[in-house]
N, C-alpha and C positions, 0 to 999 in steps of 0.2 A: 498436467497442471503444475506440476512440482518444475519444470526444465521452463514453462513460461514465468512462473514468480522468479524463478534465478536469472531472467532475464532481465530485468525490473533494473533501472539506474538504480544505484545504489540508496537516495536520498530520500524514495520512493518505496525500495525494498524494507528500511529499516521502519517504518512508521507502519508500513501496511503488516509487517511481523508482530511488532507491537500492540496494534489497535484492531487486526481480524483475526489473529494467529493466538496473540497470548493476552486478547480483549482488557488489555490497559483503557484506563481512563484519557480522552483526549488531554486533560491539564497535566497528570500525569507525564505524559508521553511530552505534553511541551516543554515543562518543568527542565526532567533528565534530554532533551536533547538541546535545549536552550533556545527554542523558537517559538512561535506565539501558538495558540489554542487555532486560532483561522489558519495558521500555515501547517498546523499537525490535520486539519480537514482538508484543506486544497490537497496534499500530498494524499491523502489516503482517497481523495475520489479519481485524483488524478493515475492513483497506482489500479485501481479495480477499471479504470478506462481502459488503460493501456493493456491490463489482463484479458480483459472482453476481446480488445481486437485479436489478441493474440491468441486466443483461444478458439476464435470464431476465422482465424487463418488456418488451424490444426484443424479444423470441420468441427469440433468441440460449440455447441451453442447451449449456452446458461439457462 
C-alpha cells in the first residue's frame, strides 16, 4: 500500500496525505495549498482511483 501511495503524482500525493492520512478539512487543505475546495475533491478522488488501479494490479482488491 505504502510503495503504491509513493507512487501517487506528486499533486495528488500531497492532498490525499492531507485529507485520508492526517483527515484535514477539505477548506482547510484548500486554504494552505492555495487551490479551491472543488479542486482539493477532484485531487483526492482522483488520487484513491489511481490507488484502486494500483492496488488492484498488485492482486490487492479494496
Amino acid at each position: 500500500m505504502a510503495s503504491a501511495f509513493r507512487q501517487l503524482p506528486a499533486r495528488f500525493q500531497t492532498v490525499a496525505t492531507l485529507a485520508l492520512i492526517e483527515e484535514e478539512p477539505y477548506d482547510e487543505i484548500a486554504g494552505a495549498l492555495g487551490i479551491s475546495i472543488s479542486a482539493v475533491k477532484l485531487r483526492v478522488f482522483r488520487a484513491v482511483r489511481l490507488l484502486r488501479k494500483k492496488l488492484k494490479r498488485l492482486g490487492i482488491e479494496p
